[in-house]
Structure formats: C-alpha cells, structure tokens
LUMPABA-976166 format. One record per residue (C-alpha): residue number from 1; residue in one letter; x, y, z. Coordinates in Angstrom, 1 decimal, decimal comma. Layout:
<atoms>
<atom num="NUM" residu="a" X="X" Y="Y" Z="Z"/>
...
</atoms>
This chain:
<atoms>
<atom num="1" residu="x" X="0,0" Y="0,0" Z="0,0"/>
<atom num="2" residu="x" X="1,0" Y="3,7" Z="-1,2"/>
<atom num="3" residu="x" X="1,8" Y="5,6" Z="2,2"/>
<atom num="4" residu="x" X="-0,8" Y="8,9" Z="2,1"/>
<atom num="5" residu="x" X="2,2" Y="11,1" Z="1,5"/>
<atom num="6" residu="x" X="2,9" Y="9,2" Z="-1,5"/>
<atom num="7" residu="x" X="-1,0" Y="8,8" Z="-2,5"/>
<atom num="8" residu="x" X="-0,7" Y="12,3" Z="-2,6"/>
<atom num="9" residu="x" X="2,2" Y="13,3" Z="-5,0"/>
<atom num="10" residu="x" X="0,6" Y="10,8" Z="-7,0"/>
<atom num="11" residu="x" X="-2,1" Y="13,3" Z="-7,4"/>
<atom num="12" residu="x" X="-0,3" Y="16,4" Z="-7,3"/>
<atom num="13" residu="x" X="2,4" Y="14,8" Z="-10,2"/>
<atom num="14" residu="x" X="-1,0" Y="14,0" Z="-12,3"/>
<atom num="15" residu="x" X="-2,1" Y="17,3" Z="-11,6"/>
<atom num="16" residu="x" X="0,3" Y="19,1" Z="-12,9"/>
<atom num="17" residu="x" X="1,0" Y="16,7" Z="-16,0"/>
<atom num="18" residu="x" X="-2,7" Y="17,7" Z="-16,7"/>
<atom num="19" residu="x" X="-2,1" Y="21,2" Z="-16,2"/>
<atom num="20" residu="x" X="1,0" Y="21,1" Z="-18,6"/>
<atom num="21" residu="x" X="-1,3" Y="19,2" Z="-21,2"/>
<atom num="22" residu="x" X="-3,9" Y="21,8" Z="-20,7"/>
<atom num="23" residu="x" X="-1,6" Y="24,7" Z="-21,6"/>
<atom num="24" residu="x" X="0,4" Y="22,6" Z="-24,3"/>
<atom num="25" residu="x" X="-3,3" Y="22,4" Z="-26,0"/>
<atom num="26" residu="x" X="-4,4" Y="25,9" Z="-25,8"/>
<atom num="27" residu="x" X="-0,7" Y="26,9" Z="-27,8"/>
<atom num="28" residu="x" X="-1,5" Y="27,2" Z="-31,7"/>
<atom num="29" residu="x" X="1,9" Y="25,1" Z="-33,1"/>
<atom num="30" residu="x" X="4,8" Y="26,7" Z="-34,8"/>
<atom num="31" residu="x" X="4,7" Y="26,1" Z="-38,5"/>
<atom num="32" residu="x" X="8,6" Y="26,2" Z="-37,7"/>
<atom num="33" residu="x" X="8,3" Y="23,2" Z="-35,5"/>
<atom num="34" residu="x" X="10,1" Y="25,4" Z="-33,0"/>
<atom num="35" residu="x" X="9,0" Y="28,6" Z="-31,5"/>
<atom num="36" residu="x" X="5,6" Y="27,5" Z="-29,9"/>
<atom num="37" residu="x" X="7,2" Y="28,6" Z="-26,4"/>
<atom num="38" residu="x" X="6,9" Y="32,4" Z="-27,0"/>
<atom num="39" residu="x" X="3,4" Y="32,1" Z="-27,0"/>
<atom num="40" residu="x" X="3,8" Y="31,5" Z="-23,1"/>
<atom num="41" residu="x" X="6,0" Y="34,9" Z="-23,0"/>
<atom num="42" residu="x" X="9,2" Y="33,0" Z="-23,0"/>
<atom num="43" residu="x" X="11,9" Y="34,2" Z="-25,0"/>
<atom num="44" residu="x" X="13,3" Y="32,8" Z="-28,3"/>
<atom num="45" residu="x" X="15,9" Y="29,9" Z="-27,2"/>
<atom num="46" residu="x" X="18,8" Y="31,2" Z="-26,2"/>
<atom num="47" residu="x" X="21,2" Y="28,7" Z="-27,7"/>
<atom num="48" residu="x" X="19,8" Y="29,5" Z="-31,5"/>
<atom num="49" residu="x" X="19,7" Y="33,5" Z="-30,7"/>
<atom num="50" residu="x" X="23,8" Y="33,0" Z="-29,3"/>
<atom num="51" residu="x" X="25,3" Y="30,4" Z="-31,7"/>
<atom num="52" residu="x" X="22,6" Y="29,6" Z="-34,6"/>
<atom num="53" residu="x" X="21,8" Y="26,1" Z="-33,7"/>
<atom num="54" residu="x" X="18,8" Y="24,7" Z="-31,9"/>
<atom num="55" residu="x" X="19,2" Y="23,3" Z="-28,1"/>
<atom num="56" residu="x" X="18,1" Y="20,1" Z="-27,4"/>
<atom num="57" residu="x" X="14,5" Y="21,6" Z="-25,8"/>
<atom num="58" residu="x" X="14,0" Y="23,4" Z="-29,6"/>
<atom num="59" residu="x" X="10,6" Y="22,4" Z="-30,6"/>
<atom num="60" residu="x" X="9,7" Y="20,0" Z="-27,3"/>
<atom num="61" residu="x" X="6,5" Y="23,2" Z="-26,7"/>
<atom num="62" residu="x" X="5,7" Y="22,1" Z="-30,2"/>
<atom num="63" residu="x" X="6,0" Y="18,4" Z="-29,8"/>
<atom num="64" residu="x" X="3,5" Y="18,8" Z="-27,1"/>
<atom num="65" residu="x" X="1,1" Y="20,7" Z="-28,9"/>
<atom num="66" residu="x" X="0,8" Y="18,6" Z="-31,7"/>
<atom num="67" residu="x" X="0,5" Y="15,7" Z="-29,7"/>
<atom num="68" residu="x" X="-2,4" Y="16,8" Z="-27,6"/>
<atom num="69" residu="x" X="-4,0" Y="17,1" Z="-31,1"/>
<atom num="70" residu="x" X="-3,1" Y="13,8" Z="-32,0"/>
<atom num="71" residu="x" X="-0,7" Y="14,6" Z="-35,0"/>
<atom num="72" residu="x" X="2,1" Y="12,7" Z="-33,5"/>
<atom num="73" residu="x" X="4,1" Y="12,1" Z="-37,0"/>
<atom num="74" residu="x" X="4,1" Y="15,9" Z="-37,3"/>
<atom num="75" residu="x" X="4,8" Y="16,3" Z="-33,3"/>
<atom num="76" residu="x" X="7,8" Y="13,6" Z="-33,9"/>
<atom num="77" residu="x" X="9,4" Y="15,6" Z="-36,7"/>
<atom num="78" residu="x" X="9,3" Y="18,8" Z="-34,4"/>
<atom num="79" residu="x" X="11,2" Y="17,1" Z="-31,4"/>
<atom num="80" residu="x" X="11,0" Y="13,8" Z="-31,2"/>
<atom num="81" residu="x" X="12,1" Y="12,8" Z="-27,6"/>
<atom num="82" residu="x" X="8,6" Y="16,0" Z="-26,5"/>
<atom num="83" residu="x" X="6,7" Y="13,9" Z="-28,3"/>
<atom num="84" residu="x" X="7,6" Y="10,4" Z="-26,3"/>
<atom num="85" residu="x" X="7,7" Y="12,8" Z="-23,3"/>
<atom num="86" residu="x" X="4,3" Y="14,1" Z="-24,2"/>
<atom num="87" residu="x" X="2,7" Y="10,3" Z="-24,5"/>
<atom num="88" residu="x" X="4,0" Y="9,2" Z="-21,0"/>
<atom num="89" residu="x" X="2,6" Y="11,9" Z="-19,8"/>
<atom num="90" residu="x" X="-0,8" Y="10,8" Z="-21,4"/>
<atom num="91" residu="x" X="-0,7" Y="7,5" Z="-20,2"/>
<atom num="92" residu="x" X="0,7" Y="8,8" Z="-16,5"/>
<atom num="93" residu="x" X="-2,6" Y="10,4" Z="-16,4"/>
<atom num="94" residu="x" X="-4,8" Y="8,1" Z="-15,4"/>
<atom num="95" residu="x" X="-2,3" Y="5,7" Z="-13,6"/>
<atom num="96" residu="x" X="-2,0" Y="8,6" Z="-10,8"/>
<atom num="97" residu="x" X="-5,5" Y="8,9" Z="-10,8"/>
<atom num="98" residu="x" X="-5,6" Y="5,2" Z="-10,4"/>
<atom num="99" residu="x" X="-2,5" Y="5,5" Z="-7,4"/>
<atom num="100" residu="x" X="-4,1" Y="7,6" Z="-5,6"/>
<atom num="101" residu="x" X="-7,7" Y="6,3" Z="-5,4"/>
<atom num="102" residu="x" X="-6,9" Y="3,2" Z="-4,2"/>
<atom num="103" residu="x" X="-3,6" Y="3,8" Z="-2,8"/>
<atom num="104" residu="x" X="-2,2" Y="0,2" Z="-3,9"/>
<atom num="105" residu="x" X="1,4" Y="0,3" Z="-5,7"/>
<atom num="106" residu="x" X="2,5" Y="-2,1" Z="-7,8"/>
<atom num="107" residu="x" X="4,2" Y="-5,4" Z="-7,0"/>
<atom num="108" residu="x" X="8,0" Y="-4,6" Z="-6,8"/>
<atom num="109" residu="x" X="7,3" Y="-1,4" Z="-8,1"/>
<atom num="110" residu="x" X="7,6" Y="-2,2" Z="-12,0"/>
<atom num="111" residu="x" X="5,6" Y="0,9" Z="-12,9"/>
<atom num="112" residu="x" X="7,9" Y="3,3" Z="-11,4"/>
<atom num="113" residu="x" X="11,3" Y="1,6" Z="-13,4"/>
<atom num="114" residu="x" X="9,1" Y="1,5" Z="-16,7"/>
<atom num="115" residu="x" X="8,3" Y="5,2" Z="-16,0"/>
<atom num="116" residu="x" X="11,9" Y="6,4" Z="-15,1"/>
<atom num="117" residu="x" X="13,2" Y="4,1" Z="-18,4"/>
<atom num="118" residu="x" X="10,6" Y="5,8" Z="-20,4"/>
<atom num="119" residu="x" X="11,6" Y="9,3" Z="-19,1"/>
<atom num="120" residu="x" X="15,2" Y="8,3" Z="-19,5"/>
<atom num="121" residu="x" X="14,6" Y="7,1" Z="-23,4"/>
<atom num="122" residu="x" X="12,2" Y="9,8" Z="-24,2"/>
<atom num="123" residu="x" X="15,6" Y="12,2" Z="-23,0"/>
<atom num="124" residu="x" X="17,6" Y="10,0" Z="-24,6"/>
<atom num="125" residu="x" X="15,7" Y="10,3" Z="-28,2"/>
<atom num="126" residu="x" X="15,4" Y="14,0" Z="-27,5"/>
<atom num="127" residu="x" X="19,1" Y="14,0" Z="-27,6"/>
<atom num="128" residu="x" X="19,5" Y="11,8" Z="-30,2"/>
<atom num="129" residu="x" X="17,5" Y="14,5" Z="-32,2"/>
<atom num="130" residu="x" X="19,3" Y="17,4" Z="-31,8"/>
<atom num="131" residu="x" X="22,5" Y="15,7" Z="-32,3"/>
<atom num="132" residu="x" X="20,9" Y="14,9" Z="-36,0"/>
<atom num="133" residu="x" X="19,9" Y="17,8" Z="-36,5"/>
<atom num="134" residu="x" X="23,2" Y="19,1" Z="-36,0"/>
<atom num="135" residu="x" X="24,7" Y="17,6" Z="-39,3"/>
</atoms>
C-alpha cells in the first residue's frame, strides 16, 4: 500500500501533468516546429539567438502541442524525444489517478522503473534528435 504522503504526489504529479497538457493544448503550433514557447511569454531559445543552432528543448513546446491534437508524425518531426515525453505523460494520467484512489502500488514497483526508463529514453531520443539535426 501507497503511504498517504505518497497517494498524494501521485495526485499532485498527475495534476500538474494535466495542467501542462492543458496549456500545451491551448498553444496554436509553430509552422517552424520550434518557437511555440513564446506564446507563453518565454523568450526565443537562447542557444539558436547566441550560436545559430537549436538546443536540445527546440521544438519540445511544439511536440506537445501537436501531440495533444493527435498529429504525432508531425509532433515527432518537431522534437521527437517532447513527443515520447508528451505520451507518457498521457498515459501517467490516469495511472496517478488510479495510485491515488486506491492507494495500492504495484508489486516490486515495476511501474515506477518503466516510467523512469521511459523518461530516460524519451531524453535520450530527445538528444539523439538534436545531435541529427546538428549535421
């Protein structure tokens, strides 16, 4: 059983995935596929204003975007590793819904390696991306 602490940031976590989903969806994407973050306010990305090549976050505001609208292909070419990020947090959704209503965890805690593996490759891919985009 999930202690109540832990019942708890399973809510606030799915909250705020939500919330991030929310805001990702009301954001009209960049044709660009990068650029979608300046809708927020935020500046232009610091690394492509300084030394004219993207980060590895260019496009991830767009990823999501386009993902919460379901055009994954197109949410994959903007930044591949947002849009993996961007499913996980989909499916997290209703598993910290499900956490935190019944407070059970899972038998030797397989959900919490797959999510910190998926996190992991969905950074990983992320990377990945940027480095091709780099040649």
């Amino acid at each position: 059983m999930l202690t109540l602490k832990m019942r708890w940031l399973c809510l606030v976590s799915g909250l705020s995935i939500a919330l991030l989903l929310a805001i990702a969806r009301m954001l009209t994407p960049s044709p660009f596929g990068m650029g979608t973050h300046q809708q927020l306010g935020l500046p232009p990305c610091t690394v492509l204003e300084l030394w004219g090549i993207p980060c590895p976050a260019c496009g991830m505001t767009t990823s999501w975007s386009l993902v919460t609208r379901g055009r994954i292909f197109e949410a994959a070419q903007a930044n591949s590793g947002g849009m993996l990020l961007a499913l996980i947090a989909l499916a997290f959704l209703p598993a910290s819904c499900y956490f935190f209503v019944s407070g059970k965890a899972t038998r030797d805690y397989w959900f919490s390696w797959t999510l910190a593996v998926s996190l992991l490759a969905g950074l990983g891919t992320a990377l990945v991306h940027w480095s091709l985009r780099l040649l």
